[in-house]
Structures are given as structure tokens and as C-alpha cells.
C-alpha positions as CSV (number, residue, x, y, z in Angstrom):
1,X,-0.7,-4.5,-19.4
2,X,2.4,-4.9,-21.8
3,X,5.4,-6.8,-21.0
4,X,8.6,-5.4,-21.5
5,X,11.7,-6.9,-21.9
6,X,15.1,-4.9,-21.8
7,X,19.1,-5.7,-22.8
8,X,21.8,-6.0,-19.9
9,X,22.7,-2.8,-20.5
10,X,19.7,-1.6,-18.9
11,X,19.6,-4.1,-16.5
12,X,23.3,-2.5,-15.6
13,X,22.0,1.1,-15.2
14,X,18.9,-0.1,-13.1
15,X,20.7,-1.9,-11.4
16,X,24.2,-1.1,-10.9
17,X,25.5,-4.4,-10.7
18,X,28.4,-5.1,-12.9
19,X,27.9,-7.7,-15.6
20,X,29.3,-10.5,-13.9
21,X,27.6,-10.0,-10.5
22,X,24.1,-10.1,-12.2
23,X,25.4,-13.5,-13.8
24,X,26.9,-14.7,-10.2
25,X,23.3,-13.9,-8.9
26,X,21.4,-16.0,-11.5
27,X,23.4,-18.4,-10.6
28,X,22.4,-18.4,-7.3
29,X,18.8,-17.9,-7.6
30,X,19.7,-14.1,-6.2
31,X,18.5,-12.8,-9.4
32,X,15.7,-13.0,-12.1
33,X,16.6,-15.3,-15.0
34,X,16.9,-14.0,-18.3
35,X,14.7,-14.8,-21.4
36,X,16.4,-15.9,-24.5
37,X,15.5,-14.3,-27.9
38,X,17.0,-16.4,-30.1
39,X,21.0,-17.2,-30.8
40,X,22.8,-15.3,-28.0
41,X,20.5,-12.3,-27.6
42,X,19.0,-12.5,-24.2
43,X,16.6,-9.7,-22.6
44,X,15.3,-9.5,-18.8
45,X,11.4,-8.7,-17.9
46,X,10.8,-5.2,-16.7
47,X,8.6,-5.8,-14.2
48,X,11.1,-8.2,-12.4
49,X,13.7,-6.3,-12.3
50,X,11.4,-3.7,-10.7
51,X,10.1,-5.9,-8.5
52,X,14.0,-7.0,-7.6
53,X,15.0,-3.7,-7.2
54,X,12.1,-3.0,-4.3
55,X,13.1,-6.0,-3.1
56,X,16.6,-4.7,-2.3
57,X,15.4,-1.7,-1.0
58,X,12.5,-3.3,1.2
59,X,15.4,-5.7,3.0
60,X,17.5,-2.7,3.7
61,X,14.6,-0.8,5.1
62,X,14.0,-4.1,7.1
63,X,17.6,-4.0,8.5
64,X,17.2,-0.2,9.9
65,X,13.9,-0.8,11.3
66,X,15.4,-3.6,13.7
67,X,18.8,-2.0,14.2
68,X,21.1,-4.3,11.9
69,X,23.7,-2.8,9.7
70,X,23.8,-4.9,6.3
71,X,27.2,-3.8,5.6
């Protein structure tokens, strides 16, 4: 298995968090950390932003099955 790293950009359309909110939730351990490649280029691992995104989606499946509105 190959590891694949991808730019914010991607990371945006994924995710559709804005810029700073991915950057907010790094900061609070909300989020996967990025990997630096050198000077200012950074790049985020594929399968943790998968794994992130299921993640999401398993704690708002969570919150239907028991009645709660995450809203």
C-alpha cells in the first residue's frame, strides 16, 4: 500500500472546512497534523483525512441512533 499525501486545497474540497477551521482544529487536536515537505510546503496523509472524514460521519450517525441533534 502507497501513501499519499495531498495539498490543503484538497484537504478543502474533502473536507469543506475553510482554511482557517482546519488550522483551528490542529490546534486543538480536532484534526490530523500536517507533514512538512520542506520550506513552507506542507501536505496531509490521505488515509487520515479518510479516516477523519468517517469519523465525522460515524459521530453523527451516533447522535441519530440515540435521539440527540448535534446541531
Amino acid at each position: 500500500m502507497s501513501t499519499k499525501l495531498i495539498r490543503l486545497n484538497q484537504v478543502i474540497a474533502r473536507t469543506g472546512l475553510s482554511r482557517s477551521r482546519i488550522y483551528q482544529y490542529i490546534s486543538e487536536d480536532k484534526f490530523p497534523s500536517n507533514v512538512s515537505l520542506g520550506g513552507r510546503s506542507v501536505a496531509w496523509v490521505d488515509s487520515e483525512i479518510s479516516a477523519w472524514i468517517e469519523n465525522v460521519i460515524g459521530q453523527r450517525d451516533s447522535n441519530l441512533l440515540y435521539g440527540y441533534d448535534i446541531n
